[in-house]
CHARMM-style PDB file with segment names, atoms N, HN, CA, C and O in Angstrom:
ATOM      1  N   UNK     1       0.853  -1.180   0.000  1.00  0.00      PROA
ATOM      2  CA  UNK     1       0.000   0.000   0.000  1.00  0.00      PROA
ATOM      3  C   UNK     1       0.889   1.230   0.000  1.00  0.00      PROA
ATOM      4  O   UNK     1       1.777   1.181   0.851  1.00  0.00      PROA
ATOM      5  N   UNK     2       0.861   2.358  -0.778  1.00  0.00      PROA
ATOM      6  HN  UNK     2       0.140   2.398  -1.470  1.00  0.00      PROA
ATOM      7  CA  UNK     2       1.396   3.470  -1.007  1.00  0.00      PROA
ATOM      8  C   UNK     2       0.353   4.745  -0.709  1.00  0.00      PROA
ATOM      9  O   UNK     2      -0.867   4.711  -0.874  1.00  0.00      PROA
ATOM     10  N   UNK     3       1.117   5.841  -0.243  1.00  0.00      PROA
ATOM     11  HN  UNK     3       2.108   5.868  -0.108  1.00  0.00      PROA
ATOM     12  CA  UNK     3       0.357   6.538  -0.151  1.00  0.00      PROA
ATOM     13  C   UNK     3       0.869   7.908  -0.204  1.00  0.00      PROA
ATOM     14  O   UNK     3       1.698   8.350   0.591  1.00  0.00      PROA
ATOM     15  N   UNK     4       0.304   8.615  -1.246  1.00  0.00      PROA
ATOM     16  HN  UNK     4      -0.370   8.256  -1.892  1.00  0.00      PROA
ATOM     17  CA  UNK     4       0.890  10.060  -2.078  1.00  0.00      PROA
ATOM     18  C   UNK     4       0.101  10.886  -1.360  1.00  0.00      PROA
ATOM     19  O   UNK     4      -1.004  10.424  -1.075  1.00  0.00      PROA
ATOM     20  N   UNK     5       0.441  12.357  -0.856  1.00  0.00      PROA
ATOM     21  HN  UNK     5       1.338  12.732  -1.088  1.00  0.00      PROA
ATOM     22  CA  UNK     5      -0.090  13.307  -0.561  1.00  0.00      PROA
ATOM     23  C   UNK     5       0.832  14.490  -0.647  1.00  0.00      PROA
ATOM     24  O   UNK     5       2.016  14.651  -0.351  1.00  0.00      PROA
ATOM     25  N   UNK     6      -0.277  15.409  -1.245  1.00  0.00      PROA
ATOM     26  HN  UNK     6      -1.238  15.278  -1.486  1.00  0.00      PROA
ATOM     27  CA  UNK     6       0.688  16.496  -1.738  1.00  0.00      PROA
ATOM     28  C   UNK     6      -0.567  17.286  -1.839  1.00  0.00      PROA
ATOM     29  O   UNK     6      -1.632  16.960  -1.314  1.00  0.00      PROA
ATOM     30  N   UNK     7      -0.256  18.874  -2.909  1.00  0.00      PROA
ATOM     31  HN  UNK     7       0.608  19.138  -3.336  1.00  0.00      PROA
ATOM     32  CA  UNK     7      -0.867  20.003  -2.293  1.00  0.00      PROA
ATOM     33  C   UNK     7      -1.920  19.889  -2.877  1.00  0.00      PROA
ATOM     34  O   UNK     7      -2.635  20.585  -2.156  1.00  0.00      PROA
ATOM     35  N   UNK     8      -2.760  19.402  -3.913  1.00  0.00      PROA
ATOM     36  HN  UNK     8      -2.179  18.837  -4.498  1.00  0.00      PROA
ATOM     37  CA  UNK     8      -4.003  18.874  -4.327  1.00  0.00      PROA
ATOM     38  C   UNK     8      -5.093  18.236  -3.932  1.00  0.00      PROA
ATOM     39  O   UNK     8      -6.251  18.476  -4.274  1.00  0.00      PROA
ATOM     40  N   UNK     9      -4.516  17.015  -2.848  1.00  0.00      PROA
ATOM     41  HN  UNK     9      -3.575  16.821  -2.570  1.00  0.00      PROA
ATOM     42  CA  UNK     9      -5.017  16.176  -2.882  1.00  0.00      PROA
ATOM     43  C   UNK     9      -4.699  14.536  -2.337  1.00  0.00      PROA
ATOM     44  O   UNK     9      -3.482  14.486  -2.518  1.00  0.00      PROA
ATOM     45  N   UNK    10      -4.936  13.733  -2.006  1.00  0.00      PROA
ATOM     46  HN  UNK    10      -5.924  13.773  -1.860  1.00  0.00      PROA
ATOM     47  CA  UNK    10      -4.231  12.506  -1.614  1.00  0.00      PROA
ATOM     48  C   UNK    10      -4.421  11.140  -2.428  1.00  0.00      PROA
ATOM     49  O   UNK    10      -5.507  10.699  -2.804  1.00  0.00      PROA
ATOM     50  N   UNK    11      -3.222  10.577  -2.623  1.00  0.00      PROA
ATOM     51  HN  UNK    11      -2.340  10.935  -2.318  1.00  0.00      PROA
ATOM     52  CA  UNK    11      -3.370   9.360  -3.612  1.00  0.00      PROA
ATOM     53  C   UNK    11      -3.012   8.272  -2.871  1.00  0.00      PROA
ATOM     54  O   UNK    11      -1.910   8.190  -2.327  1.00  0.00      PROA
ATOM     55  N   UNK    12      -4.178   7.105  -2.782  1.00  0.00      PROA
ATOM     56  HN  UNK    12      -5.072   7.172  -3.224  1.00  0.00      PROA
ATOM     57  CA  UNK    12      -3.939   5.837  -2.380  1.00  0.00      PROA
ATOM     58  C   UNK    12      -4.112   4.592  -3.186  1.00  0.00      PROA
ATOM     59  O   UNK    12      -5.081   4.137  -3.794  1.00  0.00      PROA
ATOM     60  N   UNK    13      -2.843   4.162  -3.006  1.00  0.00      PROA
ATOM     61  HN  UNK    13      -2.057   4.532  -2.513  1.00  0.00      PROA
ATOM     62  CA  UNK    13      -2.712   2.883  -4.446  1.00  0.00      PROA
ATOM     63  C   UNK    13      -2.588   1.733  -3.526  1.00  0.00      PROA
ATOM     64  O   UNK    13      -1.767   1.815  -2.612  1.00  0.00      PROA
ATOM     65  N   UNK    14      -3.293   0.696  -3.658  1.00  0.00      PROA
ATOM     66  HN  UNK    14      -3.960   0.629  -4.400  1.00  0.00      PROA
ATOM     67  CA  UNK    14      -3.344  -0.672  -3.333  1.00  0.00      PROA
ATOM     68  C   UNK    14      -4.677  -1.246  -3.181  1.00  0.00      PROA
ATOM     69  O   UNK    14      -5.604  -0.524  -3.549  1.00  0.00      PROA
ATOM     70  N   UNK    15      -4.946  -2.341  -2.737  1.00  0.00      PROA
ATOM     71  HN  UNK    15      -4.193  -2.927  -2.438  1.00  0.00      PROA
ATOM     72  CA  UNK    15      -5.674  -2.994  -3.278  1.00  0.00      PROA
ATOM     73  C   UNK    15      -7.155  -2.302  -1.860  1.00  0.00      PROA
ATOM     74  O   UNK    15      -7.140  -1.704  -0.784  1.00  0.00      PROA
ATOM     75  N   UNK    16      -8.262  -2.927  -2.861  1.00  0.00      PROA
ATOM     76  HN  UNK    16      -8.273  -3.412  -3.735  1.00  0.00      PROA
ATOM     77  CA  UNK    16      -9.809  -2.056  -2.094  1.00  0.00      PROA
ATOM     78  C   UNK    16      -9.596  -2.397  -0.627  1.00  0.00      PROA
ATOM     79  O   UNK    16      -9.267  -1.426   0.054  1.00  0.00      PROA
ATOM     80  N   UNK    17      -9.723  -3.700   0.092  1.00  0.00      PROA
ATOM     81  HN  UNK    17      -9.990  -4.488  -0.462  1.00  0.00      PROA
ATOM     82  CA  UNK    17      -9.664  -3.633   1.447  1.00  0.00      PROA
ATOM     83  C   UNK    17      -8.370  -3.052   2.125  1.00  0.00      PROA
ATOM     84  O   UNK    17      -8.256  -3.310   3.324  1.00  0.00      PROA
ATOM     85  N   UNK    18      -7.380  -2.308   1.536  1.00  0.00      PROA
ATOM     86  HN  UNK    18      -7.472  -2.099   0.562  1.00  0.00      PROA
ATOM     87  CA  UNK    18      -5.872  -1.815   2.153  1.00  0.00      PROA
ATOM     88  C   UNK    18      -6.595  -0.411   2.271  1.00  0.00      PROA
ATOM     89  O   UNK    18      -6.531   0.267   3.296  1.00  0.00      PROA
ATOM     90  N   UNK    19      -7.305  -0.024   1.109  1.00  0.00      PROA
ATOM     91  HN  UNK    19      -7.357  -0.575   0.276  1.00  0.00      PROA
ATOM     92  CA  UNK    19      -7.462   1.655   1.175  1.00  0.00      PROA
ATOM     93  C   UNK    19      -8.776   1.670   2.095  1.00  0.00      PROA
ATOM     94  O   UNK    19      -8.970   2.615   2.859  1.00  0.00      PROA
ATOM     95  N   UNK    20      -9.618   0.662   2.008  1.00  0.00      PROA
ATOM     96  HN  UNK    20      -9.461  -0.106   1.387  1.00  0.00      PROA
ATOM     97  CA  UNK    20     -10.625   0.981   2.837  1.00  0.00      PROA
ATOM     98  C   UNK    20     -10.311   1.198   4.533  1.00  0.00      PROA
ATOM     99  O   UNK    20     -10.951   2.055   5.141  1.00  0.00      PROA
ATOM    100  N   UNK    21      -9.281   0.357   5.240  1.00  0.00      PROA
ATOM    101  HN  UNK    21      -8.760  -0.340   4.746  1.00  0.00      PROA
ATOM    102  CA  UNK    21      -8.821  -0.044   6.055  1.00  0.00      PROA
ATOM    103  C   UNK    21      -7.835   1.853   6.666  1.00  0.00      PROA
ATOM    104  O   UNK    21      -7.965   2.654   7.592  1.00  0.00      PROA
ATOM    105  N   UNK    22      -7.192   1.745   5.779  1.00  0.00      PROA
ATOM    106  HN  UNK    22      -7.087   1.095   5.027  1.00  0.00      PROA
ATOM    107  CA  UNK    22      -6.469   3.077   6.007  1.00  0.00      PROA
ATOM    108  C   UNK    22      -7.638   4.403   5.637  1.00  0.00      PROA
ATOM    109  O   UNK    22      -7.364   5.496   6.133  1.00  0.00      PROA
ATOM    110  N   UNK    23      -8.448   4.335   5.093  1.00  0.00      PROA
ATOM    111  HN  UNK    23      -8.670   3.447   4.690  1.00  0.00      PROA
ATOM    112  CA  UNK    23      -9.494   5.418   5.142  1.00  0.00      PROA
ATOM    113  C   UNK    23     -10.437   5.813   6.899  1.00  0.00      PROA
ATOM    114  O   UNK    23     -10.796   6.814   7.519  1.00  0.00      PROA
ATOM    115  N   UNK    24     -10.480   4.358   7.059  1.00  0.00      PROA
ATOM    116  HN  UNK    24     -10.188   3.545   6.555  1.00  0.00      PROA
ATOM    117  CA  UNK    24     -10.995   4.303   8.475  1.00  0.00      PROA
ATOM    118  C   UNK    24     -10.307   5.354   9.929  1.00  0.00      PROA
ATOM    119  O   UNK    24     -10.588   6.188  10.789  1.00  0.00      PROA
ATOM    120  N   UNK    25      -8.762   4.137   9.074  1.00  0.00      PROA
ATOM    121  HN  UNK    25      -8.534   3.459   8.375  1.00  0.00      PROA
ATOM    122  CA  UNK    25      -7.788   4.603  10.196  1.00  0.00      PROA
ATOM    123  C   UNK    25      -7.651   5.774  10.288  1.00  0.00      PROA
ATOM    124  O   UNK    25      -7.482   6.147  11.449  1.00  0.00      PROA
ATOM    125  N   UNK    26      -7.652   6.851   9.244  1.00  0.00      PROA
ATOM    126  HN  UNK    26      -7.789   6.548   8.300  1.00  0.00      PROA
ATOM    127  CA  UNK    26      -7.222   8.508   9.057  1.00  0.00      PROA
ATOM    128  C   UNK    26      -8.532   8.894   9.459  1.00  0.00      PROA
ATOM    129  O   UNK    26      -8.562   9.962  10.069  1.00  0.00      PROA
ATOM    130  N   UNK    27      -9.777   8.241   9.261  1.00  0.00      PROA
ATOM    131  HN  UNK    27      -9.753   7.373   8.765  1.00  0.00      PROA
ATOM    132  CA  UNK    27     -10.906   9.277   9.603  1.00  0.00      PROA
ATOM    133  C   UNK    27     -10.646   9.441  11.112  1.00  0.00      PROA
ATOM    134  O   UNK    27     -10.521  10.654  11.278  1.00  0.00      PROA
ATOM    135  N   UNK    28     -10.497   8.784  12.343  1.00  0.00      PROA
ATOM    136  HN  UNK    28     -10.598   7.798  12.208  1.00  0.00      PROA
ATOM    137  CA  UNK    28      -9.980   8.920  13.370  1.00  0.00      PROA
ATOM    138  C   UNK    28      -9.163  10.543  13.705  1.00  0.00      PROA
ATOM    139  O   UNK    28      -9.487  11.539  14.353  1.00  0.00      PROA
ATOM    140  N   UNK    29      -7.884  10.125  12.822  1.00  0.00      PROA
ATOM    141  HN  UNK    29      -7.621   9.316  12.296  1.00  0.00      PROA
ATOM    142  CA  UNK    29      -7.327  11.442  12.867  1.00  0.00      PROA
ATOM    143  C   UNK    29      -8.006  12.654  12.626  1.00  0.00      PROA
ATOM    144  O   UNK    29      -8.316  13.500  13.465  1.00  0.00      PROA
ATOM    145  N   UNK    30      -8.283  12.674  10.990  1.00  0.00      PROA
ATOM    146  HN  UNK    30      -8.031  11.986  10.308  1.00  0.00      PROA
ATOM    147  CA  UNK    30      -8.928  13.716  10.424  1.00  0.00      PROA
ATOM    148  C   UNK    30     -10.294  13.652  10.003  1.00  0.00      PROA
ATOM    149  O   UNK    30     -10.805  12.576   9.691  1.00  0.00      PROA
ATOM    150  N   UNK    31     -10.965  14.822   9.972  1.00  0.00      PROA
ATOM    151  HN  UNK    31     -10.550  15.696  10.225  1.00  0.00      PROA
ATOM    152  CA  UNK    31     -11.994  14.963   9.642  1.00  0.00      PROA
ATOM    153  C   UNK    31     -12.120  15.088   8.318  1.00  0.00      PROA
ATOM    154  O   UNK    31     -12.771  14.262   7.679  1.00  0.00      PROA
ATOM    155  N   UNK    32     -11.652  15.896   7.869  1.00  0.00      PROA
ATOM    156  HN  UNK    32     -11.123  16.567   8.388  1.00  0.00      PROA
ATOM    157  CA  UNK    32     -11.395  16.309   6.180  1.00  0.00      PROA
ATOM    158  C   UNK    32     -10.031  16.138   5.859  1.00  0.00      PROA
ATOM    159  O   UNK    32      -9.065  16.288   6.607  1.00  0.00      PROA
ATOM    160  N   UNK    33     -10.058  15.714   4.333  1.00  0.00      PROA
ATOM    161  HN  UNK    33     -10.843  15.592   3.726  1.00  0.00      PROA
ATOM    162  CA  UNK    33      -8.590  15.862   4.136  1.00  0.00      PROA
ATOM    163  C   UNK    33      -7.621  16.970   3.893  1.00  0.00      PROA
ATOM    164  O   UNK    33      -6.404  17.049   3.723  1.00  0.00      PROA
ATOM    165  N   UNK    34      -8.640  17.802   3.942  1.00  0.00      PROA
ATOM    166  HN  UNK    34      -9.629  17.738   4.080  1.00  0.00      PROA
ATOM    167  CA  UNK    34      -7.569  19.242   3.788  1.00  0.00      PROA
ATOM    168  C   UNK    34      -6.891  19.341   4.958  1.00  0.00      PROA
ATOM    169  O   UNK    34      -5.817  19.936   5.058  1.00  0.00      PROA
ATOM    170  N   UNK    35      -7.555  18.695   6.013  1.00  0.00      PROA
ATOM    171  HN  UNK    35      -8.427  18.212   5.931  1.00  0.00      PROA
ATOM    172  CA  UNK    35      -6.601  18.934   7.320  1.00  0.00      PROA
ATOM    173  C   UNK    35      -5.429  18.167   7.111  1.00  0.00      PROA
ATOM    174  O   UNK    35      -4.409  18.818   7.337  1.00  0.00      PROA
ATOM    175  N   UNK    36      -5.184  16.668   6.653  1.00  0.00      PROA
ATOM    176  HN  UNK    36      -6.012  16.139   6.469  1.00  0.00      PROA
ATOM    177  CA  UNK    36      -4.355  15.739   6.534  1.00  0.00      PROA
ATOM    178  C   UNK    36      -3.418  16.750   5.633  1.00  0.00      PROA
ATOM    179  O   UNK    36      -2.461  17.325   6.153  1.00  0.00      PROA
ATOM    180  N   UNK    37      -3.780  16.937   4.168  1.00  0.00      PROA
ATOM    181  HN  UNK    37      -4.557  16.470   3.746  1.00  0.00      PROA
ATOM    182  CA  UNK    37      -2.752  17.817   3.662  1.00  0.00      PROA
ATOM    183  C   UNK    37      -1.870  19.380   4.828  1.00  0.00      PROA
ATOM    184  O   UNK    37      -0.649  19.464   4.953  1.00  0.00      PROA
ATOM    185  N   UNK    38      -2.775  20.285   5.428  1.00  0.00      PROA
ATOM    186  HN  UNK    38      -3.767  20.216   5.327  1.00  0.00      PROA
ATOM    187  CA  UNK    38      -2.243  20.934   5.961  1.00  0.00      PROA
ATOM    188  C   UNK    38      -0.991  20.559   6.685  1.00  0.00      PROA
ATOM    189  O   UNK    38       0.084  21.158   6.701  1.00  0.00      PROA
ATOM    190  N   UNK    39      -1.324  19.500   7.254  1.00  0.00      PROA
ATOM    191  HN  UNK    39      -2.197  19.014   7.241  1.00  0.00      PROA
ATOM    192  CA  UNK    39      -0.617  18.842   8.201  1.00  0.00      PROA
ATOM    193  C   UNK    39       0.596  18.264   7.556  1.00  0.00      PROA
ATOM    194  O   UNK    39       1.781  18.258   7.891  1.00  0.00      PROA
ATOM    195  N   UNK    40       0.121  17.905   6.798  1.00  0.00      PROA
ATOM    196  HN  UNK    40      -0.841  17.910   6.525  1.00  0.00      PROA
ATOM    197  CA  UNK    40       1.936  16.939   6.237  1.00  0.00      PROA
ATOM    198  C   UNK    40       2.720  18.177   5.398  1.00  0.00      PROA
ATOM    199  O   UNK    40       3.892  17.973   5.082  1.00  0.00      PROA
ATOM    200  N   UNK    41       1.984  19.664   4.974  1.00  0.00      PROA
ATOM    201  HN  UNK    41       1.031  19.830   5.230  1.00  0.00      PROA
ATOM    202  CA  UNK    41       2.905  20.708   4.921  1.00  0.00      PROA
ATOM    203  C   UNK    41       3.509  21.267   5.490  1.00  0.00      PROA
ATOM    204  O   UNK    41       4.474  21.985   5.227  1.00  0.00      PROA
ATOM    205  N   UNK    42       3.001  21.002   6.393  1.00  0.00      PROA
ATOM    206  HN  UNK    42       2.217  20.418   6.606  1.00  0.00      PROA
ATOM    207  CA  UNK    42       4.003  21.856   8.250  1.00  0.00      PROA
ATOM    208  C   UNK    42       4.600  21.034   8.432  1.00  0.00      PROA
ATOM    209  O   UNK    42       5.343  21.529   9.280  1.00  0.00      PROA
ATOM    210  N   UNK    43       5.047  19.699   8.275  1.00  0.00      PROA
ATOM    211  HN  UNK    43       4.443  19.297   7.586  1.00  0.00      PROA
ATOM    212  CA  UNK    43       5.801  18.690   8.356  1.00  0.00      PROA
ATOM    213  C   UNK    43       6.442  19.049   7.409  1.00  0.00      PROA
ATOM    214  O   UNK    43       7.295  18.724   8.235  1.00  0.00      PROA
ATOM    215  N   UNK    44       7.010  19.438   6.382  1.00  0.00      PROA
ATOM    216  HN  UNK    44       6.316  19.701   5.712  1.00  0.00      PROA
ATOM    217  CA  UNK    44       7.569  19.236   5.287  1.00  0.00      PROA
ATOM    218  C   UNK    44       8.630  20.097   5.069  1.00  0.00      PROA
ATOM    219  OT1 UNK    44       9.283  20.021   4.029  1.00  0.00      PROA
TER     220      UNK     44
END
């Protein structure tokens, strides 16, 4: 499972139950993904 995020938008490549699984897991974190992006820019 790979997972691209950058200033657009977020890209998840692998197979349906990997992305479903990690969609779960981040909703926890985030609410929206603009927050996830914000976040990995202040990281960056």
């Amino acid at each position: 499972m790979k997972i691209y995020v950058h200033e657009k938008g977020v890209i998840l490549v692998g197979k349906a139950w990997e992305i479903r699984e990690k969609l779960k897991e981040y909703s926890k974190d985030y609410r929206l993904i603009k927050e996830w992006i914000e976040l990995k820019k202040t990281f960056s």
